[in-house]
Each structure stands twice: as C-alpha cells, then as structure tokens.
C-alpha positions in Angstrom: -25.1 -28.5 24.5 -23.8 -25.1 25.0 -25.8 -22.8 25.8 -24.0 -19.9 23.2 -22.3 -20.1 19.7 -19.6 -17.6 20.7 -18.3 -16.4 24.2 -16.5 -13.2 23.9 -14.6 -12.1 26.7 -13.9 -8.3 27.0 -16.1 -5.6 26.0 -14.1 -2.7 25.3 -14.4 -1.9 21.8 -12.7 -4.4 20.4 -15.6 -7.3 22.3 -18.4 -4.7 21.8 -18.0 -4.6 18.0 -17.2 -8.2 17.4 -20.1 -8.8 19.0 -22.2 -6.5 17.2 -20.8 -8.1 13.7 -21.2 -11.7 14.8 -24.7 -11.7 16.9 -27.0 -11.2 13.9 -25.7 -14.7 12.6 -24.9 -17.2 16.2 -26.1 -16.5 19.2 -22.8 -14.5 21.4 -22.3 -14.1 25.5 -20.5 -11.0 25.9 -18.0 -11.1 29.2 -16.6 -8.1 30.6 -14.7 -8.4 34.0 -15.3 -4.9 35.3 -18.3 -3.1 36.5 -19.0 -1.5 33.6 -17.7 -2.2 29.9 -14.4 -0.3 28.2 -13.1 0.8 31.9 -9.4 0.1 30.9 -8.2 1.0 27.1 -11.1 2.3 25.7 -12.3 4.4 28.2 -8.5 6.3 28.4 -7.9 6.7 24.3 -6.4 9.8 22.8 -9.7 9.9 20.7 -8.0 10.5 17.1 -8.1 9.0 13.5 -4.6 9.4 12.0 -4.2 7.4 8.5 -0.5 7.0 10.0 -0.9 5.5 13.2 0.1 2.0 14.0 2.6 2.2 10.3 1.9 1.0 6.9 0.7 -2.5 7.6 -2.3 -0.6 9.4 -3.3 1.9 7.3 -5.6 -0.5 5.1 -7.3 -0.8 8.2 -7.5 2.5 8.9 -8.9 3.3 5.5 -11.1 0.7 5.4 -13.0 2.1 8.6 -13.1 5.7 7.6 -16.2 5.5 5.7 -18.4 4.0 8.4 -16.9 6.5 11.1 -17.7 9.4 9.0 -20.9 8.4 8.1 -22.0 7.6 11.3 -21.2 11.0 12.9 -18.0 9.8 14.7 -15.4 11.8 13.4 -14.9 15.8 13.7 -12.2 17.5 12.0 -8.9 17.9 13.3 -6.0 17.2 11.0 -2.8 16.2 11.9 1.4 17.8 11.5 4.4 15.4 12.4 7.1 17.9 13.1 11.0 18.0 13.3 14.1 20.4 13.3 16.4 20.6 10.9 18.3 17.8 11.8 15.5 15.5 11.9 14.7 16.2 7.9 16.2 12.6 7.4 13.5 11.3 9.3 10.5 13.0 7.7 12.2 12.2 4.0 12.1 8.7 5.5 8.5 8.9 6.6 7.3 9.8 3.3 9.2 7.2 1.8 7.5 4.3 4.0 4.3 5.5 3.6 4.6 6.2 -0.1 2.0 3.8 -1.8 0.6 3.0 1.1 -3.0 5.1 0.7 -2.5 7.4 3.5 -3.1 11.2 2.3 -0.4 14.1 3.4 2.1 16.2 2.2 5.5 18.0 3.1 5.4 21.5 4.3 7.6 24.3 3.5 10.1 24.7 6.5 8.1 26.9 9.0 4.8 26.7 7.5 4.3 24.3 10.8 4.0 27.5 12.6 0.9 28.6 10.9 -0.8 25.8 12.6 0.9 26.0 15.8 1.7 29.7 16.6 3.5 28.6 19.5 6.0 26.1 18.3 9.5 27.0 19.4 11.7 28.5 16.2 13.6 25.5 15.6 10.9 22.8 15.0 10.6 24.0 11.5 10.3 21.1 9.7 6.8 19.2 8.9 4.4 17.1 7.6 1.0 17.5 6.7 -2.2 15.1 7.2 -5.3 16.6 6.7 -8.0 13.8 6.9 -7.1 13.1 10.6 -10.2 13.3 12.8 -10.7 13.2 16.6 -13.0 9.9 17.3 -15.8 9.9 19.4 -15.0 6.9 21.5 -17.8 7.0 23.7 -20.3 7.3 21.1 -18.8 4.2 19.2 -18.7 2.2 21.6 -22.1 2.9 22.6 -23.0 2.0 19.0 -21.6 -1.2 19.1 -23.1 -2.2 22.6 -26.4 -0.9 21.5 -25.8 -2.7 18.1 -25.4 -5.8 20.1 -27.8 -5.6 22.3 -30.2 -5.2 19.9 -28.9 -8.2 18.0 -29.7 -10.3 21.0 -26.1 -10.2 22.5 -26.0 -10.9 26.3 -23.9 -9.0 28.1 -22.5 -9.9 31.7 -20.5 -7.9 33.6 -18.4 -8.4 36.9 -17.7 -12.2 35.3 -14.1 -12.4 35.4 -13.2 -15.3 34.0 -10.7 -17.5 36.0 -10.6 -21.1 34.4 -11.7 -22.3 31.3 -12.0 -26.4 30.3 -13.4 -28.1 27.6 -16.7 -30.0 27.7 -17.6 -32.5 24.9 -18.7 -29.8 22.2 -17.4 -26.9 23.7 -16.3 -24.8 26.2 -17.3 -24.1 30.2 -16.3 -20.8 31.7 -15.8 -20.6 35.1 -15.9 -16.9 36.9 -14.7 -15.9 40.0 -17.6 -15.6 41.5 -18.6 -18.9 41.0 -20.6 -18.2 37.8 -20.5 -20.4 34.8 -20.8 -19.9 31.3 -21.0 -22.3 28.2 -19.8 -22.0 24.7 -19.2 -23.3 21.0 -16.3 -21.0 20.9 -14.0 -18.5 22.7 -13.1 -15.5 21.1 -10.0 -13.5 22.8 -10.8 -9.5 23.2 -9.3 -9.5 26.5 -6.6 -6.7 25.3 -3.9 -6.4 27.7 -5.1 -9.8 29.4 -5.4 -11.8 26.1 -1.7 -13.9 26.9 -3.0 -15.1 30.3 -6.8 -15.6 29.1 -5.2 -17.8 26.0 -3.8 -20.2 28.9 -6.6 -20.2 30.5 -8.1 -22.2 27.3 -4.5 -24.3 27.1 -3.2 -22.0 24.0 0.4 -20.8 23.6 0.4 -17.2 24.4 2.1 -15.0 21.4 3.3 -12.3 23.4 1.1 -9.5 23.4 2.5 -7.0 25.3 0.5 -4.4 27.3 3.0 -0.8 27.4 1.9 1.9 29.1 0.4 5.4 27.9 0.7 8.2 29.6 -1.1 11.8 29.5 -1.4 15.0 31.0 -4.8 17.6 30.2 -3.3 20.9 31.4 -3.8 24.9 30.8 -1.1 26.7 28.8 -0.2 30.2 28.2 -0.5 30.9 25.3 -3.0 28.2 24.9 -3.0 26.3 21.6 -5.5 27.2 18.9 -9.1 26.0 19.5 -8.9 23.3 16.8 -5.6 23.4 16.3 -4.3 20.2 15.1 -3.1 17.1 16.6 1.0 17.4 16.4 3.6 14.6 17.1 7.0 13.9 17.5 8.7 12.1 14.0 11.1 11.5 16.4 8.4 9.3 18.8 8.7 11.6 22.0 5.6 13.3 22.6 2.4 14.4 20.7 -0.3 17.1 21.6 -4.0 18.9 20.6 -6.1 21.2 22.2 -9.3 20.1 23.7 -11.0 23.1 25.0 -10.4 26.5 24.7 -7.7 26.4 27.5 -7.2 23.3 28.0 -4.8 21.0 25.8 -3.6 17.0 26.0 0.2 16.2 25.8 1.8 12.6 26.0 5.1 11.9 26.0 4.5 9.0 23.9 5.5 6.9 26.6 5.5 2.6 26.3 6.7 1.6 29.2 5.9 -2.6 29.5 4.0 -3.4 32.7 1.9 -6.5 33.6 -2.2 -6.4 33.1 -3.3 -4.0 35.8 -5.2 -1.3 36.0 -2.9 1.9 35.2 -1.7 4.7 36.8 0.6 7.4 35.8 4.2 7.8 37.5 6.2 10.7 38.7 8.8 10.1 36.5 6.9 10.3 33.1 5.1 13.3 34.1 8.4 14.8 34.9 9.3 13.9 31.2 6.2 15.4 30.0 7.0 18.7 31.1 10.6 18.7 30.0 9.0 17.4 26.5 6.3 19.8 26.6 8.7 22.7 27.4 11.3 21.7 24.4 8.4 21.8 21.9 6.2 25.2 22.9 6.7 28.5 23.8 4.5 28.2 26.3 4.0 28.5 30.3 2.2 25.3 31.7 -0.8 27.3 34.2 -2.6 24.1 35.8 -1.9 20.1 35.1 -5.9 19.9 35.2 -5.7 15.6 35.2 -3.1 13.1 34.4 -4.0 9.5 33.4 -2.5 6.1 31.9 -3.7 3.8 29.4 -2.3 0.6 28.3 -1.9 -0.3 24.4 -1.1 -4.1 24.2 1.1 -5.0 20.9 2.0 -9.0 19.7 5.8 -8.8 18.9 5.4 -7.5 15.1 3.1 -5.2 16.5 0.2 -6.0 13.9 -3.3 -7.3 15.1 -4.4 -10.9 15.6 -7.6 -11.7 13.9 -8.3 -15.5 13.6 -8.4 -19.0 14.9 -5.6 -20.6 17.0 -3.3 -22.9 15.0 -3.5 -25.5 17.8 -6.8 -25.1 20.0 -10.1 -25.7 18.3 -12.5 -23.3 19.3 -10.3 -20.7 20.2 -10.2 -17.4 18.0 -8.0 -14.3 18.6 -9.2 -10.8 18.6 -6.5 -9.0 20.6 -3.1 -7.1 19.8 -4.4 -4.0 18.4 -2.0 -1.4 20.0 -3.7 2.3 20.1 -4.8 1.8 17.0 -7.8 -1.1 18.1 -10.2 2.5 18.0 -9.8 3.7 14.7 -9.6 0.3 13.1 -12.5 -0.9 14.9 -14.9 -0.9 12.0 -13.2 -2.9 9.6 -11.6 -5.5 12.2 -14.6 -6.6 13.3 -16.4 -7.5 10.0 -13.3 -8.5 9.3 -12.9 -11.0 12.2 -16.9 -11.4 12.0 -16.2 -13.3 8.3 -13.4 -15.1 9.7 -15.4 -16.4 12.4 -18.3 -17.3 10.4 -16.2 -18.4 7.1 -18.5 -15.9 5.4 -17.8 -14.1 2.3 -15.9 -10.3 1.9 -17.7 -7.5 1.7 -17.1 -3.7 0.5 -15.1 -2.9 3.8 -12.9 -5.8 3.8 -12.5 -7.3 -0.1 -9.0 -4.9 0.2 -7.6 -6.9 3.4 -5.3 -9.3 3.4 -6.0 -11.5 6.5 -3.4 -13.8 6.4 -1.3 -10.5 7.5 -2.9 -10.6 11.1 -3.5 -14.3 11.2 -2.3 -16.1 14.2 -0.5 -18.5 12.3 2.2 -16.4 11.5 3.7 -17.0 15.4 5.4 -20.3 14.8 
C-alpha cells in the first residue's frame, strides 16, 4: 500500500501551500530537489500584489487571495502607475477597456500627474494609470507560513530527492530519486514549476507546454534616488518596470521573457545592457552602483493561465504548475482551490467565485 495519499513534488510556494491545504485531510510527502525549499522562483520574485498582473483571467485570483495576505500581515503598501507618452494613450484607453468589469481597482490620471509620484520621470512619459491597492508581498514570510502550516499538519518534507523516474505500482505510484531514494504514493501532484513538462513524462502524461521564460533584474543606486515608497511603475508598453526598495537603492527589470530550458538562472550581458538603455529612457536619473543583478524564471502553459486539476489521461496525476509570476500573489486562493479539487470537497468563501474549469487541464486537447 503506499505509504502517502499525495506526493507533491516541488516546494516553492506553489508545493508549500498545496501542501498546507491538503495535509489536514490525507496524509502528503512534500519533494523538493534542492537543498533547501523555493531556491529557484520563489526565492528570486519581484515581491508585489498588482490586481493587474497576469491579465483579466487572473485577477479573480488575485482578488480572491487579497484578504488572507492582508490579514495575515503579508502585504505593505505600495501602489502601483502604468505609464505611457503621448503616443502610447491608445494603449492605456485599451487597458482600461480590458480590464473594465473585471474587479480590479484603478483609475486614469491627468497627463503629468504621474510625476507627482515619480519626480524623476522624464517629461514625456506623461500619460498614466493609477492602482492603489497594489502591495509589496512578503515572500519569505509566506512561504514560511505555508511550510510551517504544513509541517504542523503532519506534512513530510524531503529535500535533495530529485526525482528521476516515476512507475506505477498496483494502487499507486513509486518515486524513484537520484540518489537512490524511493518514495510511494496514492497520487502525484505536479508543482515542479519550470520542470512540470519533463516531471509529467516522468509519470507517462502528455506535457502541455509550460514554458519556463526568463526574468531578469538589476537592484542599483540612482541619483536622484526614487521616493522611499514610491510606487511600483511599469511599462504599458511591456518594456521595463521599477520601485524603490531602500532609501537608495531601487529594482528595475526590463521585463524580459526570454524562453530557456529548466536550469538554474543567470542573468546575461545583453539584458543588462537593455536594462540600462530602458532605465535611462524612463528616468532622469544617473545610475551610481548596479548593487546585484539576478534572473528568475516564470513558467507559462501556452494560454498563459494556471493548471489546477487532474490529468485527462493518467489517473493519479494532478497538475499544479503554469502560474507565470503571478503563482505568489495567487497563492492563497489556488491552493484551496486545488486543495478542493483534489479532495472533491466543497467551495468555500475564497473560491465559491472561481471558475475552475478555466485552469483545468482539460482544456489542452
């Protein structure tokens, strides 16, 4: 018999808290390959809460976390402005439009009132958008939650167990690590992020195409530095977005997504180089130091919506992967919500407004 009801394998956030939902009802293994859990996406997140991010399909999700981040301490205030120049007012009329309806909270700015928020914005980018629930997201502290959560729930975690062949046994499943370590199961759920494809094949399902595309950011000093608090600012044209994070120091990303394989990643010479041009169109501003650059990867299935569920065509198998850079600031809801998929168990408060059929993987042919 196996030894678990549920083997979940990956414990960045999107293992830790599916573990944390599910443990108080079956009894779950949590797998992590590396030395320590969330060493890859979670550990290298912009740390924000932007109703916007990820497009209307996500912003129930969003919405549908924000209570149990707030209340839990994990969100400071920030607020957010997408900005343009004149010529990019078709886009932000556009942006309003898709998001009209959709429950996210912001508003159109006068042309130049972006400047009250950024000082140093260059004359031209003039034209804005407002969002002022946006929060930064203490990552760290949520994850911690979740482990803890789990943990406590009677979750056991193993780490260094990367998992290298999977078969099925009778009743379930046998995990094989590299190591030579084996682990038994009921079922398999997918967190594996940017490895989800390869770990589906493991288990003899059709990969759906989750993509892993790289991140890239730069922490550096400017002069003028930014506002302490200032908000988080992006690019409606996708090319870079920004916030302070100290009193000198500030983050920039040139909202790079360059596809690569699973790895472990690294930022290039090239995209740095971009970031500076980026950061140079956008601010009035001198960069003083490049304090740290690092790369994150933010896997996406090709409709770039999440995959909660069961495969259509291996039993046992459930998928938790596909969240983009949005898998943090969804967190909350997706896991109760995968939690009730997995256990066929009721709605509750947090989810009764999701449709899950929307992030099922049965809507990959």
């Amino acid at each position: 018999m196996p030894d678990y009801d549920l083997a979940i394998i990956g414990a960045g956030m999107a293992g830790a808290s599916l573990a944390a939902e599910v443990a108080p009802h079956a009894r779950v293994l949590l797998l992590e390959a590396e030395d320590m859990p969330g060493y890859h996406t979670t550990g290298r997140s912009a740390a924000f809460w932007e109703e916007c991010y990820g497009g209307p399909a996500i912003v129930p999700l969003s919405r549908a976390s924000e209570a149990f981040l707030r209340d839990g301490g994990f969100l400071s205030p920030r607020g957010a402005l997408y900005i343009g120049r004149e010529r990019d007012s078709a886009k932000l009329d556009e942006f309003e439009a898709r998001f009209a309806g959709s429950g996210a909270r912001f508003e159109r700015l006068q042309p130049g009132k972006a400047h009250a928020y950024v000082p140093n914005l260059r004359a031209e980018w003039r034209e804005a958008i407002w969002q002022p629930h946006c929060a930064d997201i203490d990552v760290a502290g949520l994850h911690q939650h979740y482990l803890k959560s789990a943990k406590h729930a009677g979750v056991d975690l193993v780490t260094r167990a990367r998992i290298e062949a999977i078969d099925r046994r009778g009743d379930g499943w046998r995990l094989h690590a590299s190591d030579g370590r084996e682990f038994r199961a009921a079922a398999i759920a997918n967190a594996a992020g940017a490895w989800a494809d390869g770990l589906a094949q493991l288990a003899g399902a059709n990969p759906l195409g989750i993509q892993p595309l790289q991140r890239t950011m730069l922490q550096v000093r400017a002069d003028p530095a930014l506002p302490r608090g200032g908000p988080l600012t992006l690019d409606i044209s996708g090319q870079f977005y920004f916030k302070p994070e100290s009193a000198q120091a500030m983050w920039f990303s040139p909202h790079d997504e360059t596809p690569v394989p699973p790895a472990d990643a690294a930022p290039d010479e090239l995209t740095i180089a971009q970031a500076l041009d980026r950061f140079g169109s956008v601010l009035d501003a001198d960069i003083v130091k490049i304090e740290r650059t690092w790369a994150g990867l933010r896997s996406f299935a090709p409709d770039r919506k999440p995959v909660y569920g069961w495969d259509r065509q291996v039993p046992g198998f459930f998928w938790f992967a596909g969240q983009g850079g949005f898998g943090i600031q969804t967190a909350p809801a997706a896991a109760r919500l995968a939690s009730q998929l997995f256990l066929d168990a009721p709605r509750d408060a947090m989810t009764e407004g999701l449709d899950a059929r929307g992030f099922s993987p049965a809507r990959f042919g």
